[in-house]
N, C-alpha and C positions, 0 to 999 in steps of 0.2 A: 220820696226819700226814705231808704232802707234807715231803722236806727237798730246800729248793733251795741248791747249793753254792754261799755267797758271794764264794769268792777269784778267779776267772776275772775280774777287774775293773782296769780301767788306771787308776782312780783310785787303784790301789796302785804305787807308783814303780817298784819292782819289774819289775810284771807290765804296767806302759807300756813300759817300757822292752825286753821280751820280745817285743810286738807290732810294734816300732818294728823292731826289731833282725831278725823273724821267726826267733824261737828257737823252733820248731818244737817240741823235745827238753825244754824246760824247759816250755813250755803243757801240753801232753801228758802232762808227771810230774805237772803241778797237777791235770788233771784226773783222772789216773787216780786220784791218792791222794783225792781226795775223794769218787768213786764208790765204792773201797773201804773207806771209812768209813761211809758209808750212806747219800749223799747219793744222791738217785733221778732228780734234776734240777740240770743247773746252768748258771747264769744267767755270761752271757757278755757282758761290757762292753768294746768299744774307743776308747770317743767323746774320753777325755783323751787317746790317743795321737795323736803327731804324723802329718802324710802325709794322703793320701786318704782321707777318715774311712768313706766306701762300701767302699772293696779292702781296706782295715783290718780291719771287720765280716767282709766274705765270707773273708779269709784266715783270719780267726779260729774261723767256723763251721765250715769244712773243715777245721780244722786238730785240732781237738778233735772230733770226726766221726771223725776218722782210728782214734780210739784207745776211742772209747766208740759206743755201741747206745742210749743214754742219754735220753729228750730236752731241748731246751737250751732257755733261757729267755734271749729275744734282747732284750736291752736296750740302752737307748738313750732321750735326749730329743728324737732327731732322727729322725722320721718315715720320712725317707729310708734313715738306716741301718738301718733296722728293714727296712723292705725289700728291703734287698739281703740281710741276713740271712738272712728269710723264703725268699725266692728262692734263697738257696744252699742253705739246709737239707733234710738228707734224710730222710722220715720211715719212719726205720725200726722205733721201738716204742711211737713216739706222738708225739701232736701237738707241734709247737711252742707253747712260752708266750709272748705279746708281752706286753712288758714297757716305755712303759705308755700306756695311753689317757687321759684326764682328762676334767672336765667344760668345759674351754673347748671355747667353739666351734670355735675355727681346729684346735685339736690332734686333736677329733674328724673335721673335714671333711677335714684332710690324710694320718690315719691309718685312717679306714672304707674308701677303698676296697680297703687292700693286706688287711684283715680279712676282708673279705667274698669277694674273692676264694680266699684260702685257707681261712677255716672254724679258724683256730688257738684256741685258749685266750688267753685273757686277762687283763693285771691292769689294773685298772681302782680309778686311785685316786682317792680323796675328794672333788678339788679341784676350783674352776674360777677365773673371771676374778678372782674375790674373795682366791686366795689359801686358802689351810688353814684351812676352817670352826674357832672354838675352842667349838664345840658339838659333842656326840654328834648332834642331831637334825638338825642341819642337813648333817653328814656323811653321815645317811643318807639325807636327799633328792637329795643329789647319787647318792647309790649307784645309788638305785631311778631317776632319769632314766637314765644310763649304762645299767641291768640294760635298759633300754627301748628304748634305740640299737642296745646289743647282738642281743638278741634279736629286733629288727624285724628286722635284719642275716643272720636265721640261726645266729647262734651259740646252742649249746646252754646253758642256767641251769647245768650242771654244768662247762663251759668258762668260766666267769666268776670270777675270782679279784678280789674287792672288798677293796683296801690302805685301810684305815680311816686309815695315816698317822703312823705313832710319831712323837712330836716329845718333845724331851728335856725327860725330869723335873724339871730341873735349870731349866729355865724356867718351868716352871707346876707347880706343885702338885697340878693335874689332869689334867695330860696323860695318866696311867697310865690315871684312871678314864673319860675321853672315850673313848680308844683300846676298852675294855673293853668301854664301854654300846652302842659303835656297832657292834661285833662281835655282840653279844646280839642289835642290833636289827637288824640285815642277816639274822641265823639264823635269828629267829623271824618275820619278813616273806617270804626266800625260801630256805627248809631247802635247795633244791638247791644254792642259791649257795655257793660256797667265801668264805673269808673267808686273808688271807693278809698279815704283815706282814715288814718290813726291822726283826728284833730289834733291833739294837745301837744305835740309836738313841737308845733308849729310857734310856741309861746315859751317855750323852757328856757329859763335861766332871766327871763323878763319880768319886772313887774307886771302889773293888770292885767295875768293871763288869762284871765275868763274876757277882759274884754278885745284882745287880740284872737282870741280862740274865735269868740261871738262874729267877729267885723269878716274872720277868714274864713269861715262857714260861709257864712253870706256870698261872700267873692268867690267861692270856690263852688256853689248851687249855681251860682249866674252861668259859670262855664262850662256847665254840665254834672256836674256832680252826682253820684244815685245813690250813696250808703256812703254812713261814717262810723267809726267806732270812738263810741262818746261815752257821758255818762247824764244818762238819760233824765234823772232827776234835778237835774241844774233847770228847774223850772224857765228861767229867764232866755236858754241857750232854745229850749227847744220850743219856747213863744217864737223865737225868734226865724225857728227854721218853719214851722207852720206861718208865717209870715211872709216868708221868703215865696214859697212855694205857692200862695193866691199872688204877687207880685209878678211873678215868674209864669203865669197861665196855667199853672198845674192845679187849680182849684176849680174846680166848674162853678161862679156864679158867686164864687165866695164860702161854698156851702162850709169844707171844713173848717173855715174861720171863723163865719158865723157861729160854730156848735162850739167851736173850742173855748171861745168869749163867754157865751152861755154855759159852760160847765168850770167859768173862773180860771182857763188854760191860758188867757192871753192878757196878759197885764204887764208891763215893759219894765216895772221897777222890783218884781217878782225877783226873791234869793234864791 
């Protein structure tokens, strides 16, 4: 299970206001502390901040570069910042994640060439002109065109992260199972393909979202799941997903449970 760290994002007031301000000192603690909770990846948003939304981006990737080895998941709905991201970024233990492709046409024609030139990872979600398929099958035909663009592209099926699309429960009564069925059906059409969602969605406007977030994690690993974009220090979410994953056979023998028990990482009542 990929974890990509959610907090690096200017849609939190916060942390626009950090970009805006260039708090070097403050980006740098967010990132460090969520590397050292176990996040492997994390995604880096500037687009709400004010200023130059391009020198925003690149100030942003260098700035968190400075302090982590890590690789970053460069988002954005603007083409262009994604580019200058891409362009700033150093790879030093792995590819960048662009974060995100879609099935419109223009979003495709304006973001395949900066893909193709670099060869990065990808997420690649659901949608196109239509808006957020409220079917599993139709999400996954959009999946399998995209896997098609990708791939004609050169991108590797194991560089493709397909966002099936969490849309809140609290609106449909299906949304949990759509999100679920189109996971399944992305795995079992292309096992190499990653499958990858934005958890907290899935809980907006609900009380006990941590424990709706907690229960749909769980459900959503069973069905294949490989990355989520979380926030890594919710000690309890991520006992829970090292839990998941010895239940699920992706543990050899137990071993990462056992070590994570013995460094205090698995404890069920943990805040």
């Amino acid at each position: 299970m990929l974890i990509i760290g959610e907090k690096i994002n200017s849609t939190r007031e916060r942390v626009r206001k950090m970009i805006e301000d260039r708090d070097s000192k403050s980006i740098q603690e967010l990132a460090s502390h969520q590397i050292n909770a176990g996040a492997q990846v994390l995604d880096v948003n500037s687009s709400a901040a004010n200023g130059n939304k391009e020198e925003n981006m690149k100030w942003l990737v260098k700035t968190v570069q400075e302090v982590t080895s890590s690789p970053l998941c460069i988002d954005s709905a603007n083409p262009l910042e994604i580019k200058k991201g891409i362009e700033t970024y150093k790879e030093i233990s792995g590819k960048a994640l662009i974060n995100s492709i879609t099935g419109e046409k223009e979003r495709i024609e304006r973001l395949l060439p900066t893909i193709k030139k670099y060869q990065c990872r990808v997420v690649a979600l659901t949608m196109d002109e239509r808006g957020i398929p409220d079917s599993s099958q139709t999400r996954i035909d959009i999946a399998h065109k995209l896997i098609r663009v990708l791939t004609d592209s050169g991108i590797l099926l194991s560089d493709i992260y397909i966002d099936p699309l969490v849309v809140p429960i609290g609106t449909n009564d299906k949304n949990g199972v759509i999100v679920l069925d189109t996971i399944r059906g992305i795995k079992e059409a292309f096992p190499e393909v990653k499958t990858v969602i934005g958890l907290s969605n899935i809980s907006y406007g609900l009380p006990e979202r941590r424990l709706l977030n907690c229960v749909f994690m769980v459900l959503a690993m069973s069905f294949g799941l490989d990355a989520a974009i979380i926030d890594p220090t919710d000690k309890r979410m991520m006992a829970l997903i090292k839990t998941a994953r010895t239940l699920l056979g992706q543990d050899s023998y137990c071993a990462e449970y056992i070590k994570a028990y013995r460094e205090g990482k698995i404890t069920f009542c943990s805040k």
